[in-house]
N, C-alpha and C positions, 0 to 999 in steps of 0.2 A: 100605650105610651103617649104623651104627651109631647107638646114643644118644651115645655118649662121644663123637662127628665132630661134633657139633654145636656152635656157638659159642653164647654167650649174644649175639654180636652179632647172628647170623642170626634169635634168637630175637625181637628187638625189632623187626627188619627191617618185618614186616609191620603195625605197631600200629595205622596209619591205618584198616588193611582190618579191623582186628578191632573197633575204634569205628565204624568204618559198617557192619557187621555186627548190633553191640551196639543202634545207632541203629535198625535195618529189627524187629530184637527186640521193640525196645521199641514200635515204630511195629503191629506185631502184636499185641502184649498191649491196645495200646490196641483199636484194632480189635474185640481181644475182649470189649470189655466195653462199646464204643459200635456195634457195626456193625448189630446187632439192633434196636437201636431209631433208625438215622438212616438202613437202607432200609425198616426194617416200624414205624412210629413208631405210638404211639397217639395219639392229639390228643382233647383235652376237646370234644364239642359239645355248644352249648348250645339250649335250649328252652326257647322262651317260651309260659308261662299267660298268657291273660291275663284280666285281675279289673279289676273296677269299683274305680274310687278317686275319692271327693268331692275336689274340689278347691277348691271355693268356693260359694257360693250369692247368686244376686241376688234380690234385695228385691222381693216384686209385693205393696205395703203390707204387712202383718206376716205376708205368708206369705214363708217362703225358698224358693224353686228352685235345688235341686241345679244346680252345673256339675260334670259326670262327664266325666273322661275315662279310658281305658282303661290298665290300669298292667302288666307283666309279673313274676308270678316265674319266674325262670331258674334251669334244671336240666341236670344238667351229665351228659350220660353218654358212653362210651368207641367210639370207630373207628378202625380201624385204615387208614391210607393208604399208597401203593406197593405194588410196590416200585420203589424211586426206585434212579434208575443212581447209580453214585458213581466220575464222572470224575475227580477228583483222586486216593482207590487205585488207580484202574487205572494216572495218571500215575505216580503213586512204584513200582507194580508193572513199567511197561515201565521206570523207569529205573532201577530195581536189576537189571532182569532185561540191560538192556545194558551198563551197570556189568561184572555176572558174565561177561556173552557177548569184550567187550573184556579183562578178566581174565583168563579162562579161558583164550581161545587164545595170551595171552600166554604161562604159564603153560606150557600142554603145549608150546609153541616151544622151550621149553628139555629137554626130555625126550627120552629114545631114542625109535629110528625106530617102533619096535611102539607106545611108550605113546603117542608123537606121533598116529597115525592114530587108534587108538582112543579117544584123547580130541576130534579133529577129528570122528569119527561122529556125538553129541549135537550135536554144532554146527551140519551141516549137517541131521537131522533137524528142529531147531530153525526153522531157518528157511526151511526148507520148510513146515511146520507155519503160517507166520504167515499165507498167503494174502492175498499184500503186493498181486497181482493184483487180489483184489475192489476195491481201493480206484481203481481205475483213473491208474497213475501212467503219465508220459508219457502221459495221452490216450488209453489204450488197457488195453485187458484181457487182453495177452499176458503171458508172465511175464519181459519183459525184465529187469524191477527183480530180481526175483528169481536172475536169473541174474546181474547184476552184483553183488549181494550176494556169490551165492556166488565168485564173483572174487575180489571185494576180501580178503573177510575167510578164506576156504581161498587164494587164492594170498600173500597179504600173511602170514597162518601161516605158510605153507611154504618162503615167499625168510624167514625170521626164521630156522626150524626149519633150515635147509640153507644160507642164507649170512649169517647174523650169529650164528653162535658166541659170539663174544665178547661180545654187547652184553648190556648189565646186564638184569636186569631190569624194571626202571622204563622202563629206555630202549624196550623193548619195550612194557609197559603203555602207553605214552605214545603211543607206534605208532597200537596197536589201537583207543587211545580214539577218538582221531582219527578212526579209518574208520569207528567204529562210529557219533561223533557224523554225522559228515560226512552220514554214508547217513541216519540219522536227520532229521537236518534236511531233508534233499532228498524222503526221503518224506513227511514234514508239509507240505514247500510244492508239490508236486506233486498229494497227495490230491485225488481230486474228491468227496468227504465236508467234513465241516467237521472242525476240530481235534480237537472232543468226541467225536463219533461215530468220528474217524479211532482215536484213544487205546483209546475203549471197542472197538471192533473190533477193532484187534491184542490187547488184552488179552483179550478172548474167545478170539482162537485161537492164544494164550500157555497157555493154561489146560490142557493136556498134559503142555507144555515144564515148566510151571511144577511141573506133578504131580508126573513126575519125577524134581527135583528134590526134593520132598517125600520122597520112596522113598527115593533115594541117604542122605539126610540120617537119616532112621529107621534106613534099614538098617546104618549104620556108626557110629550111637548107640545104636542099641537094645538094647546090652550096658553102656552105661558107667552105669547107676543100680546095676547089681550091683559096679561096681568104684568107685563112689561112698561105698555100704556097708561096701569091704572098706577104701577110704581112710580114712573115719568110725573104720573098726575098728582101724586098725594105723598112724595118721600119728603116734600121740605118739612125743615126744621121749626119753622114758624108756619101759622095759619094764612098767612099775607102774602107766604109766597109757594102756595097750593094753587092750580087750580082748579074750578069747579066743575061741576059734573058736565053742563055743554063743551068745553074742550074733550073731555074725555069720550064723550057718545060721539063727537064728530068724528075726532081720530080712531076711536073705533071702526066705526062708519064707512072711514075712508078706507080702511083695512081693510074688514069687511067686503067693501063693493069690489076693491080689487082684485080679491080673491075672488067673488062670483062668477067678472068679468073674465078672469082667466080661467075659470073651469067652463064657463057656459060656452067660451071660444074654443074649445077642445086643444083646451093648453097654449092657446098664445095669446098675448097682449103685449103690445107697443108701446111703454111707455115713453119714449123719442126716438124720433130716427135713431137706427143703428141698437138701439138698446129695449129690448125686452124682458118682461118680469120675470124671473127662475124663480119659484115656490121656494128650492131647496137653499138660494141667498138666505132668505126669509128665513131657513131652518137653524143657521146658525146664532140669531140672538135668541129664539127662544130655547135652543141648547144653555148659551151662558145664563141665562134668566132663570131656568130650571136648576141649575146647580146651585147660584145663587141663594134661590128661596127655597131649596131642596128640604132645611130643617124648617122653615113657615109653612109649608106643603104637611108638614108629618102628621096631621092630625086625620089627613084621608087615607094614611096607609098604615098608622101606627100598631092597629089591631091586627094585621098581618105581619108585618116588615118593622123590625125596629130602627129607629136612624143612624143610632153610632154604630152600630156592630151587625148591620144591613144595608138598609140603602144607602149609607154615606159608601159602598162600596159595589155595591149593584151598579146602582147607576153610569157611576164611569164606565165601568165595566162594557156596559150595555154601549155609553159612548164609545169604549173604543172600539168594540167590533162591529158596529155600523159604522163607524170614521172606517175604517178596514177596507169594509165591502163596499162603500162611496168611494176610495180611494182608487180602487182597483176597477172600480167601473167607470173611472173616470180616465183611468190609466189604459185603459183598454180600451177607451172610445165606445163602450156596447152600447150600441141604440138602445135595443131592447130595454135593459135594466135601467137608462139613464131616464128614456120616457116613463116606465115604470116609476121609477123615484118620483121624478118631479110631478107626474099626475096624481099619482098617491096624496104626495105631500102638501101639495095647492088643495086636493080633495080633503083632507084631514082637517088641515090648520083652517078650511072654511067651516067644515061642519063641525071640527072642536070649538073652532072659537067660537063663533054665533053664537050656539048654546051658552058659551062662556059666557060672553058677555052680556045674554038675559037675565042668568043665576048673577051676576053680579049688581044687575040694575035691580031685580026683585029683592036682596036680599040687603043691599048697602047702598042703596040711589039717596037715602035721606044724609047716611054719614057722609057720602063725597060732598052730597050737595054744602053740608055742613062745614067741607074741609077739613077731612080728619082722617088720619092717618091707613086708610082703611085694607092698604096690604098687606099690612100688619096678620091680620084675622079673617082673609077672605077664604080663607078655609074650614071658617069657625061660623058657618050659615046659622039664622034662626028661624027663617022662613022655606024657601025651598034647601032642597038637601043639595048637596057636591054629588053624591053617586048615581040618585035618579037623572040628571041631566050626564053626566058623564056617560051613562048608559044608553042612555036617550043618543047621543052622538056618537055612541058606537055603531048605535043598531040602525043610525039615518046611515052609516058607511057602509052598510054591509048592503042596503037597502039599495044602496046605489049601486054598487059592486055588482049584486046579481042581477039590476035590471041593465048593466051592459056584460052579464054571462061572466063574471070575474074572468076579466083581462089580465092583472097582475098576476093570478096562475099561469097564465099562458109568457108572457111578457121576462117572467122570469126564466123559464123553463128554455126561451131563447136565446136568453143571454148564456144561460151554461151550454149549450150547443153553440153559440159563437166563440166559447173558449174553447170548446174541445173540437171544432173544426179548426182554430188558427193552431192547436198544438197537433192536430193529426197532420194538417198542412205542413206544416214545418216541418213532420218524421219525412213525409213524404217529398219536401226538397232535396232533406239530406241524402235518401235511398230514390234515386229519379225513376230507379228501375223495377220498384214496387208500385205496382198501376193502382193494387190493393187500397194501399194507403191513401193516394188521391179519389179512391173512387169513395172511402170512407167520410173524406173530409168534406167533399161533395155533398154528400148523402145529410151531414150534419147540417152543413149551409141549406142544406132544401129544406128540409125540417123544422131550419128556425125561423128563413125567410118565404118559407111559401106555406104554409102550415101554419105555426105558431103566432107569429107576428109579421105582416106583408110588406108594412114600411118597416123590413129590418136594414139599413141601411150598411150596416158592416157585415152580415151575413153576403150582399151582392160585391163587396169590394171584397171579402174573400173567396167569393166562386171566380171572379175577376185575376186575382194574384192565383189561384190554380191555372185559370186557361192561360197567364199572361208566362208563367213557367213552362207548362206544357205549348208553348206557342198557339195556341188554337184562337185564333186574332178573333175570327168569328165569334164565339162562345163569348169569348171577352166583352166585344160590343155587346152580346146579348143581356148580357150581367148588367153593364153602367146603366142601357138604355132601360134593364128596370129598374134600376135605382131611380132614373130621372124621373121615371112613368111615376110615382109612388110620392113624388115631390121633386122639387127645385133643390138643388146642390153643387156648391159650388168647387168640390174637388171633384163630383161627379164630370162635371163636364170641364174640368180642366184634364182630367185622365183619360175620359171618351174620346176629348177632340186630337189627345197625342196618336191616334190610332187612326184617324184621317189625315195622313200624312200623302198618301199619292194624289199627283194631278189630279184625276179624276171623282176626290172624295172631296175636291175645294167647297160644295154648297152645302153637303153635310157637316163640316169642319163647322163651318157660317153661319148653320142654322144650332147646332149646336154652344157655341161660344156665344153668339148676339143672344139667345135667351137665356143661357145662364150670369149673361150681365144683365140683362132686363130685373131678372128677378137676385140679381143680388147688385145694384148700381154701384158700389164701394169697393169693390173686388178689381184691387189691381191687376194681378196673378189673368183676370181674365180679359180686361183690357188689354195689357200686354202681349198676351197671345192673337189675340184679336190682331193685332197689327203686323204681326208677324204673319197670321196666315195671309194680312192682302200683300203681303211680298212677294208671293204670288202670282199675283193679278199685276195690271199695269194701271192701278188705281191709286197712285203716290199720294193722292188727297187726304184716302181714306187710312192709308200709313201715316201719314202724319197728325192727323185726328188723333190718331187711339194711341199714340206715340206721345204726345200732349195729354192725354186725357190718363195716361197709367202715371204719367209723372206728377199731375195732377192729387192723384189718390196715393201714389205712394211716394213722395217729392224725395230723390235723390237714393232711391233705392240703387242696387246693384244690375238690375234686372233693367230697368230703366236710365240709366246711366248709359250702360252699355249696348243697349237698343239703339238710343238714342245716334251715338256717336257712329253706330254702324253704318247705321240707315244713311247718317253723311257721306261716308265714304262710299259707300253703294251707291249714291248719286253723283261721286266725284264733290260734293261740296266741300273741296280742302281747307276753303276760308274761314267757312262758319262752323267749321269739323276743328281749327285750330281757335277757337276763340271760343268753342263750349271746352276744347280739354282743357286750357289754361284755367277753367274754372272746378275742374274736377278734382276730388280728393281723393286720389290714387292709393290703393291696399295691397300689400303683398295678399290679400287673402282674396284678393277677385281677379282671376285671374282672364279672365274673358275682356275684363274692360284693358286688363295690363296689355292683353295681344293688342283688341285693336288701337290701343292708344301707339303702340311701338309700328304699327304697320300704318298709320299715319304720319308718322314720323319719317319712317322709308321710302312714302310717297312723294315728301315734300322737303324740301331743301333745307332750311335753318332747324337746328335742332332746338328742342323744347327741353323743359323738366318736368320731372324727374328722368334719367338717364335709363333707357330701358335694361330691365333684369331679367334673367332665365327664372325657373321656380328653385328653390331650396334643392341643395344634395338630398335632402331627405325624401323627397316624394322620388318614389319606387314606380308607385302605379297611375300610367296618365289618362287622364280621359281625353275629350276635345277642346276642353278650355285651355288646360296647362298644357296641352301639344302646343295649341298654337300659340299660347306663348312664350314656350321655348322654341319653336319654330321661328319666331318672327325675332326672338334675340340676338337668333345662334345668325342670322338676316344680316342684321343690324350690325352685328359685330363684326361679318364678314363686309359687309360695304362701307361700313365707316371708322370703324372699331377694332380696329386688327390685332391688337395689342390684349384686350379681351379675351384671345382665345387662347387657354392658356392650357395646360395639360389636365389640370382638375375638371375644364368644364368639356374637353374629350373626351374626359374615361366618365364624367357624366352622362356624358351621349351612348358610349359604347355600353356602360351598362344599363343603361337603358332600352334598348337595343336587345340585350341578350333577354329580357325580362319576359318570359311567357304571355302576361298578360298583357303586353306590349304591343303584341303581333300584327292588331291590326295598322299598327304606324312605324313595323319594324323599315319599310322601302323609303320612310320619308328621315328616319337617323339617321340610317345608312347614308343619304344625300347631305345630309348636313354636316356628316363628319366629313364627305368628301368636300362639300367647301370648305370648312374650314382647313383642312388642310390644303388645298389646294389654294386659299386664302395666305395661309404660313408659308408659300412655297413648295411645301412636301409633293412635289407636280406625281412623283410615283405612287407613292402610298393613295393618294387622294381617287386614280384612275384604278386600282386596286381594287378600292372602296365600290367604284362607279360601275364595273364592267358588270356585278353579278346584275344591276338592275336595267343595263342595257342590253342583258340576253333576253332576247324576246322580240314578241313582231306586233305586241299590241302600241296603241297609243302612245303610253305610259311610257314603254320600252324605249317608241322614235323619241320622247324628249331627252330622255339620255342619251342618247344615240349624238342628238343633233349638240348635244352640251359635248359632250366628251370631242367631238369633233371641233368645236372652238375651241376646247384646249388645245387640241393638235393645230390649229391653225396662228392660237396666239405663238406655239412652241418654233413655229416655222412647218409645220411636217406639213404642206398642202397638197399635196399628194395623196398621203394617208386621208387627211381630213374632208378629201374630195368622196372617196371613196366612202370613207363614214358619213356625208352626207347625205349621198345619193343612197343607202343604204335605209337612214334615220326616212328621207324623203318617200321611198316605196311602204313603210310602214305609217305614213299618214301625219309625217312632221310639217307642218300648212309652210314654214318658211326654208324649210333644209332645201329646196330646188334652186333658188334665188342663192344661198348663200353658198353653195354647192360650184355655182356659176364662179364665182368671185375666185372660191378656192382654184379651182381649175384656172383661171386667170392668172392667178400666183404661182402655180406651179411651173407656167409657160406652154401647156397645151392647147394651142390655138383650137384646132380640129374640134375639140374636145368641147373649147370655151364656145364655138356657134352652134354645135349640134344641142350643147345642153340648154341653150338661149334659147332654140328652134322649139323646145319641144315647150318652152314656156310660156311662149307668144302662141300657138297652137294648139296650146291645153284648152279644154271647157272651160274648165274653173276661169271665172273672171279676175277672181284676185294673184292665181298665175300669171294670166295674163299683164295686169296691172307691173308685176313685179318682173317678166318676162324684159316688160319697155323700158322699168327703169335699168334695168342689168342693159340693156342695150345702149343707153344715151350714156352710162358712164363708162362701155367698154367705147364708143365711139370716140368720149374724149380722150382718149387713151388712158384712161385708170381703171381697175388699181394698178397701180406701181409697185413690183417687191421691193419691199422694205430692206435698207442694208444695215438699218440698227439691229443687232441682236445682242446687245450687252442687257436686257432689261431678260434674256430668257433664262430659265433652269438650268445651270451646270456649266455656264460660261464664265460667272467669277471662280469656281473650283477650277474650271479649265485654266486663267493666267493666272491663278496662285499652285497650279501646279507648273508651268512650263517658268513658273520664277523660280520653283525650286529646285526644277530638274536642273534650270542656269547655276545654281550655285552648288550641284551636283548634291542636294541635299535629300535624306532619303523620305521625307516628307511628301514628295511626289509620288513615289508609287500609289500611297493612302489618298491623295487627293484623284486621282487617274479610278483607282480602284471605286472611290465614291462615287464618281461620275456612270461609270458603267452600271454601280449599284440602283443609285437614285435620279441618274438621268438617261439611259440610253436612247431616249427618244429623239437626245440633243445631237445628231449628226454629225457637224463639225467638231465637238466633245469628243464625241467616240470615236471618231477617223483619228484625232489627234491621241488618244487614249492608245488606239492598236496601234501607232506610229510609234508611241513612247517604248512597247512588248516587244514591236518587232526591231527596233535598235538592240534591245536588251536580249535579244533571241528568245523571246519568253514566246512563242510560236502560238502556246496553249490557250494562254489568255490572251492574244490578240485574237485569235479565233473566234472565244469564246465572247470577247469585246465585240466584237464586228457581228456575231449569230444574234447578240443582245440587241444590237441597235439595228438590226434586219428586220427585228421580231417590232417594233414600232414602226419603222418606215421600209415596208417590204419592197416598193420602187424605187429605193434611193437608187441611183447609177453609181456616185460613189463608194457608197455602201459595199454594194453589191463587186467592183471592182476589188475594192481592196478585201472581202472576203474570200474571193477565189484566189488569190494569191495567198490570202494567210491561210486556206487551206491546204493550197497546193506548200508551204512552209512547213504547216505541220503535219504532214504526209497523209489529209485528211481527203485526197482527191474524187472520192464516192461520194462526199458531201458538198464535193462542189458543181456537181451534173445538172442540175436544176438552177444554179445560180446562173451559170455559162449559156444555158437554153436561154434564159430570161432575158441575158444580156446581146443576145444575138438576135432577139425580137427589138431591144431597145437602142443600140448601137448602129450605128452605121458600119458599113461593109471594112471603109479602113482601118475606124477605131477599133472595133473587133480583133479586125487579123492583128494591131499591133498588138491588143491583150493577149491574146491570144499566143502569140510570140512570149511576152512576158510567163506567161502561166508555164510554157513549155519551158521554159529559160529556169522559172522557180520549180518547177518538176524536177529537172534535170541537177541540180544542185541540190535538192532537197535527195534525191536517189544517190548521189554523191559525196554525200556525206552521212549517210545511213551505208554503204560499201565500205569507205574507210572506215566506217565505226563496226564494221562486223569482221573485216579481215585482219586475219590472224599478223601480230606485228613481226618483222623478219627476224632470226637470230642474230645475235650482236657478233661481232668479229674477233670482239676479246674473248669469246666463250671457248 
């Protein structure tokens, strides 16, 4: 066949196959430029400092006591995770790759008897190749499926090829789709795997098939960038605006050298900073250049392959199932196959083209020179032949191939062991309990990085996400650190150096990260960490260097933003810490910069904007960015913001709180809801909240300890709050002794107030000491003073909005009396007044029960404790009052005593006195 035999109708024939071609293209280019970072992704993590932050102070007469609670600044550095399978390319890869496979055999069903078979060869190699058996279809692990495959799809070719002559082409595609769906469905619902796993396994042992395909496609392109050139050179319309043959040998030339230089360099060349040559860029215009002159090409393949109703249909074909297997190896990150490609294709397109471009100066160097149209017919030689030089640059390929031992056998064979370790890997997260599985995936990773191919770079970052699952921190190191050995990488040593995280790993950390910036100078991710690990050190210079130097490479990134701003606060510089935020363009979606921008704001007095926010009701699951910025909200609202806390953003916190995956910051909700309630007022519910985290003798514990005891001191109980501090203080609270002192002051126990002074001036500790002198100089001036304001405490406005309506005999009062004892019994004078209101009313029970409530907060009250043994001794509870009376007889004096004393006996005896009249029988009436 001819060019001239061809119709323009035959030429349109195929358009549908040349746009889903175009489509798998494009679906490739993407790949290229996302596949790297959504299986090898870096992700920000964050770390928390954490710093003292005043948040208030309660009053013990004119001295103030700090209320501290703990604040974090957040620093943000780089790890690398996966690699993550990507079941969806494998999906579009197995359905371009049966697309081709139903194409294909249509396709040679129309062809003579020779090109017929030797096109059915790739076919049945192919699906021998997919090891449809591992998946155990039918129930069984023979290779039945397989052999009904080859039935269907070689007998269903060859009743096409042998008894339908006639039938259109479509008619045939339409055939083959059919069986090829058909079988496809029946082995997804047969698989004893699940869908995912099923997908990702055939596409693992596609990954040959798919190669290639890659080869075929190189091989019969990797001459059309020189006929791209000669097009460039001679397509105008006029002679005057051609040009002549020295533009053309130059740009050749140029080509040419470039490719030499990038194969003689064993695959790399610099064309400018930052940007190096990929072969397979290269590969995509002599793709469009090939389809293009696809019917001006026909005269080299006519005698085989005819063009309307052949290769106007091969071709694509062939395009989209290497777009396919490009796509997916691009999606997958595989070293192996990725180097594979690009060495191929730099090797190809040098030794197709060259030869090219000889056959073109031998055979048309007089018509370029001439200016004349000569793309036309460079397929139409009269001096050297198209096939003997074609051949000729076959046989330099192979030449070259075996004299480095064909690598690409090997290179490929890697990349399908790095897909079938990241899917054994993956059974094997899901089942943590099958050792099997991980020792499989292992087994693969060794195979394709210490065997196969040595700089396999994704085989060490999946031995890597095994140990880094299995915890085995070691092993882990041992994986990155051969990645490094094998070359320079810059997620290598962002992931290695997360792994030097202890004091004692700070030089390997160092020597790790300075040379993988050495050898990658533009790598923020690595700068940035860089300066985080001299945080460190006490080397602020060199923090502030590489603090500058990532803002520099990545200007106004998130990572750097928030580095930044930390590092201020971490020095205290609040000045220059408030004049870089005002310059800052704050995201609800960064939440690291949102904390420390609000705990800046906490530090320093005039409020800025934006107005700090918690994160969305919708996030469930927190990490350490979004804690500490609902941490430092929930801060803010509580200190300045009060009106903020509103019952949405409580039951935000409490389910939060309840969240499994929460756990490790379930102790720091639970503190937040008790501020903020205790912020509302709610003084009960808030200690409620606080006591479960002040059972305990650790650290952690004495801060709760030593907080809940300032409640009780702002509430009045000093007493109680003496005793909670001295309590907070033997569990290692640095300031409960000193403020322990005070409360004792307050309460009026002198004895008390010089022994606890004595032991502070006499402590080791110097900072006791310190704080010993100052408790001395202000008890000498006579302060503190008890305070006689207490309208500002818990359950004193309930208290004179109850005794108003007790005035106006309104039954309003008992609910208000009743609330008090509910939500405040810690309030003394409340609750004395409370049981005062029961016992006018003879409610006996619940003044009791009033009085036991507010025992149970201030267990030394003397009033308390008075008016309880009488309301015991009221409600003939006098076993319940043995322990109150002992207490009182330690704390009383001899007269007051014996006058309670008298009382109790007094309410004894009327309490007996009316329990007799109430049992004896009434006398008979006299009218009877």
């Amino acid at each position: 066949m001819t060019p001239q035999s061809v119709s323009s109708r035959a030429v349109a024939r195929p358009g549908w196959l040349v746009w889903l071609a175009a489509l798998a293209v494009g679906l490739t280019i993407f790949y290229y430029f996302t596949g790297e970072n959504s299986t090898l992704p870096v992700r920000e993590v964050a770390h928390l400092q954490a710093t003292p932050l005043t948040l208030d102070s309660v009053a013990a007469g004119p001295v103030h006591l700090p209320v501290q609670a703990s604040s974090f600044i957040v620093t943000l550095t780089h790890d690398v995770a996966g690699p993550f399978t990507q079941p969806v390319a494998a999906g579009v890869f197995l359905v371009l790759l049966a697309v081709v496979l139903a194409g294909w055999v249509a396709v040679v069903s129309t062809l003579a008897r020779m090109a017929f078979v030797a096109g059915m060869v790739p076919v049945i190699f192919l699906l021998l190749s997919l090891n449809t058996e591992s998946l155990g279809v039918f129930n069984t692990s023979e290779r039945y499926f397989l052999y009904l495959m080859l039935g269907l799809v070689g007998g269903i070719g060859f009743a096409l090829h042998a008894f339908a002559e006639d039938w259109p082409l479509w008619r045939r595609a339409v055939v083959m789709g059919a069986v090829v769906a058909g079988l496809s469905a029946l082995l997804l619902a047969q698989s004893q795997l699940p869908v995912v796993d099923t997908v990702l396994q055939l596409a693992a042992y596609a990954t040959p098939g798919g190669a290639v395909l890659v080869v075929l496609l190189v091989l019969w392109v990797g001459l059309e960038n020189i006929r791209t050139l000669l097009w460039f050179n001679t397509q105008a319309e006029q002679p005057t605006g051609r040009f002549g043959l020295l533009p053309f040998v130059a740009a050749s030339l140029l080509y040419i050298g470039a490719l030499f230089l990038y194969v003689w360099n064993d695959g790399v060349l610099q064309l400018l900073p930052g940007l190096n040559l990929d072969p397979l860029v290269l590969l995509l215009p002599a793709v469009v250049t090939s389809w293009l002159g696809l019917r001006l090409r026909a005269p080299s393949y006519a005698a085989w392959v005819p063009y309307a109703d052949g290769m106007a249909q091969l071709y694509p074909l062939i395009v989209l199932g290497a777009a396919g297997a490009l796509g997916y190896a691009f999606a997958t990150a595989n070293t192996p196959l990725l180097v594979a490609a690009r060495s191929f294709t730099g090797l190809a397109l040098l030794l197709l083209g060259a030869p090219f471009l000889l056959y073109v100066l031998v055979n048309f160097a007089p018509l370029i020179r001439q200016r004349l149209r000569v793309y036309r017919v460079v397929f139409e030689p009269r001096r050297l032949p198209f096939y003997s030089v074609y051949v000729l640059s076959i046989g330099s390929l192979i030449l070259v191939q075996s004299r480095q031992d064909f690598p690409l056998v090997n290179q490929v064979m890697a990349g399908q062991y790095n897909n079938l370790g990241d899917l054994t890997r993956q059974q094997s997260e899901a089942a943590p309990d099958d050792l099997s599985l991980a020792g499989l995936a292992e087994r693969y990773y060794a195979e394709s990085g210490d065997v196969l191919y040595r700089a396999n770079r994704h085989a060490e970052f999946g031995r890597a996400a095994i140990f880094r699952f299995r915890q085995q921190r070691r092993n882990e190191i041992l994986s990155l650190r051969r990645a490094l050995l094998r070359g320079p990488d810059e997620k290598a040593s962002l992931r290695l150096a997360t792994l030097y995280s202890d004091p004692d790993d700070l030089f390997e950390g160092l020597d790790i990260l300075r040379g993988g910036l050495k050898a990658h100078p533009r790598s923020a991710a690595l700068a940035g960490d860089l300066a985080q690990l001299f945080t460190r050190t006490t080397i602020t210079d060199s923090v502030a260097f590489y603090l500058d130097k990532a803002e520099q490479l990545a200007p106004g990134s998130y990572a750097s933003r928030t580095n930044q701003l930390a590092f201020l606060l971490s020095q205290s510089l609040l000045a220059d810490a408030r004049k870089r935020s005002a310059q800052l363009n704050l995201k609800t979606t960064e939440p690291a910069l949102m904390s420390n921008f609000t705990l800046l704001q906490l530090r320093t007095a005039a409020p800025m904007e934006p107005t700090p926010t918690a994160p969305t009701a919708d996030v469930q699951v927190l990490d350490e960015a979004t804690f500490a910025q609902l941490y430092h909200a929930v801060l803010w609202d509580v200190a300045r913001r009060k009106a903020q806390l509103t019952p949405a953003l409580l039951a935000q916190l409490n389910r939060l709180a309840t969240q499994p995956a929460n756990a490790d910051y379930y102790e720091q909700l639970l503190f937040l809801q008790a501020l903020a309630r205790h912020a509302l007022g709610q003084e009960q519910v808030a200690r409620q909240l606080l006591l479960p985290l002040a059972a305990g003798t650790t650290a952690t514990s004495a801060y709760f300890q030593q907080l809940l005891a300032l409640w009780q001191l702002q509430q009045g109980q000093y007493a109680t709050a003496a005793d909670q501090l001295a309590f907070a203080a033997s569990h290692g609270a640095p300031q409960a002794a000193e403020m322990r002192v005070y409360a004792l002051a307050l309460s009026g126990n002198a004895d008390s107030v010089r022994a606890a002074t004595a032991r502070l001036l006499t402590s080791p500790d110097t900072a006791q000491q310190r704080q010993g002198r100052q408790a001395q100089r202000l008890l000498a001036a006579g302060r503190p003073v008890l305070a006689a304001d207490t309208a500002g405490r818990v359950g004193m406005t309930w208290l004179a909005e109850a005794q108003h309506a007790e005035q106006n005999n309104a039954p309003a009062a008992a609910k208000r009396y009743q609330r008090i004892v509910r939500e405040a019994p810690f309030n003394a004078p409340a609750v004395l007044a409370a049981a005062n209101f029961y016992t006018r009313r003879h409610d006996y029970t619940n003044a009791y029960s009033a009085l036991r409530a507010g025992l149970d907060e201030n267990p030394e009250s003397v009033p308390l404790l008075r008016a309880y043994v009488l309301a015991a001794a009221d409600a003939g509870l006098t076993e319940y009052a043995a322990d109150a009376l002992a207490q009182l007889r330690r704390l009383l004096p001899p007269n007051t005593y014996a006058t309670l004393a008298t009382e109790y006996a007094a309410h004894q005896a009327a309490r007996a006195a009316a329990g007799a009249s109430f049992s004896q029988a009434p006398a008979p009436s006299p009218l009877q």
